[in-house]
C-alpha positions in Angstrom: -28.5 -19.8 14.0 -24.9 -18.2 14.3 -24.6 -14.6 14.0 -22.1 -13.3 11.8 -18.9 -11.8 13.5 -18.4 -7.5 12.4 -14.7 -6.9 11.2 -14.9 -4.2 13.0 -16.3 -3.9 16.3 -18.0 -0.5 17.4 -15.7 2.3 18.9 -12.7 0.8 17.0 -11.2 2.2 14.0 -8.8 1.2 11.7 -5.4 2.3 11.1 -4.3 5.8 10.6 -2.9 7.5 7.3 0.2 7.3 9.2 0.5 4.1 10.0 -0.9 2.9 6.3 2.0 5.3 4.7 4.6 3.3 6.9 2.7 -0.4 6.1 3.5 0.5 2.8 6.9 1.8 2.9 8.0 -1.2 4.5 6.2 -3.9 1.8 7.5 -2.0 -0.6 11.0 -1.8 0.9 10.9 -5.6 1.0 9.6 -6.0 -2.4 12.8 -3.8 -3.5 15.1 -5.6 -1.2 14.1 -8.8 -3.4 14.1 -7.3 -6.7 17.6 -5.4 -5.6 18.9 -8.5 -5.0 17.9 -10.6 -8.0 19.1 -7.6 -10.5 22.2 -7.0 -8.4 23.0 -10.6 -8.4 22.5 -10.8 -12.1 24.4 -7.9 -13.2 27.2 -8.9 -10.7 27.0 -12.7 -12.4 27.0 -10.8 -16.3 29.5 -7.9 -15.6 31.5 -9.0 -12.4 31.8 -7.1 -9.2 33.4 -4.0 -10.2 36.2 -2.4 -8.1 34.2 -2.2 -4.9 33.4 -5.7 -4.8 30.7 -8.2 -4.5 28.9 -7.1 -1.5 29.2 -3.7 -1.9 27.9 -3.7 -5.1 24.7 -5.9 -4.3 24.2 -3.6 -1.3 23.9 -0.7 -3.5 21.7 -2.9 -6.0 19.3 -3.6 -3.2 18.7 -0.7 -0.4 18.7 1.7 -3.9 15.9 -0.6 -5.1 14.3 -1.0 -1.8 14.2 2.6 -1.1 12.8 3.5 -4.2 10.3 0.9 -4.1 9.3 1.7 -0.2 9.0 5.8 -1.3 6.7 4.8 -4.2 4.8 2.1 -2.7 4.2 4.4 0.5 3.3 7.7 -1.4 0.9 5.1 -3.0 -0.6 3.9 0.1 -1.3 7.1 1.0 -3.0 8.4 -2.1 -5.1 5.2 -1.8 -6.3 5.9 1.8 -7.5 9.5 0.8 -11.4 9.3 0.5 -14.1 11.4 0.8 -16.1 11.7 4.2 -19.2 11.7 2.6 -18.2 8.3 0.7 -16.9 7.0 3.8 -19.8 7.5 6.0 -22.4 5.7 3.3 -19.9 2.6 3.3 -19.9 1.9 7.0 -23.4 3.0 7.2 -24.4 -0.1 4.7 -22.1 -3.0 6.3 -23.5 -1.8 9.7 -26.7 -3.1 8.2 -25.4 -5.5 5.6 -26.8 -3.9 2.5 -24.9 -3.2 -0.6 -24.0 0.9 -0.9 -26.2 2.6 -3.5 -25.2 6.6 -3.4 -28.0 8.7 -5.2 -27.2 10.0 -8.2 -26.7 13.6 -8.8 -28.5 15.5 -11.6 -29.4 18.8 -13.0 -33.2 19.3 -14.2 -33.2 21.3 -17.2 -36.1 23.2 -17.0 
């Protein structure tokens, strides 16, 4: 019978904060590169160009959008990726055995 494969073999760890924060800068910059350019080519189609001309303008339209979109998306990332070790430690404690995580829950007796 076949053994299933870990995701993760022992020793190795996944990716930093870091490089998580910079994964989602750059999804997030491409996302906003898109949405830059289908608003900026929209507005430019509705309204015309302006005085500093077509390219210009859809430039503007999409590195604004893509760098707002990278700073959220990134800040988001980050946020996302903060957990706490206790958490952390029960998770990779129940897929190194392959049972579901069940933390204890916490109580106060009232006496």
């Amino acid at each position: 019978m076949p053994v299933p494969v870990n995701s993760m073999p022992q020793g190795q760890h996944g990716p930093s904060t870091l490089e998580k924060a910079k994964m989602g800068g750059m999804m997030g910059g491409t996302v906003g590169l898109i949405i830059g350019f289908i608003f900026g080519a929209t507005n430019i189609i509705r309204f015309g160009p302006g005085p500093n001309g077509m390219m210009r303008t859809l430039g503007q339209y999409m590195l604004g959008s893509a760098a707002t979109f990278g700073f959220f998306m990134s800040i988001g990332t980050t946020i996302r990726t903060d957990s706490s070790p206790i958490a952390t430690q029960a998770f990779l404690r129940a897929q190194a055995h392959g049972r579901p995580v069940i933390m204890p829950r916490q109580w106060n007796k009232r006496d």
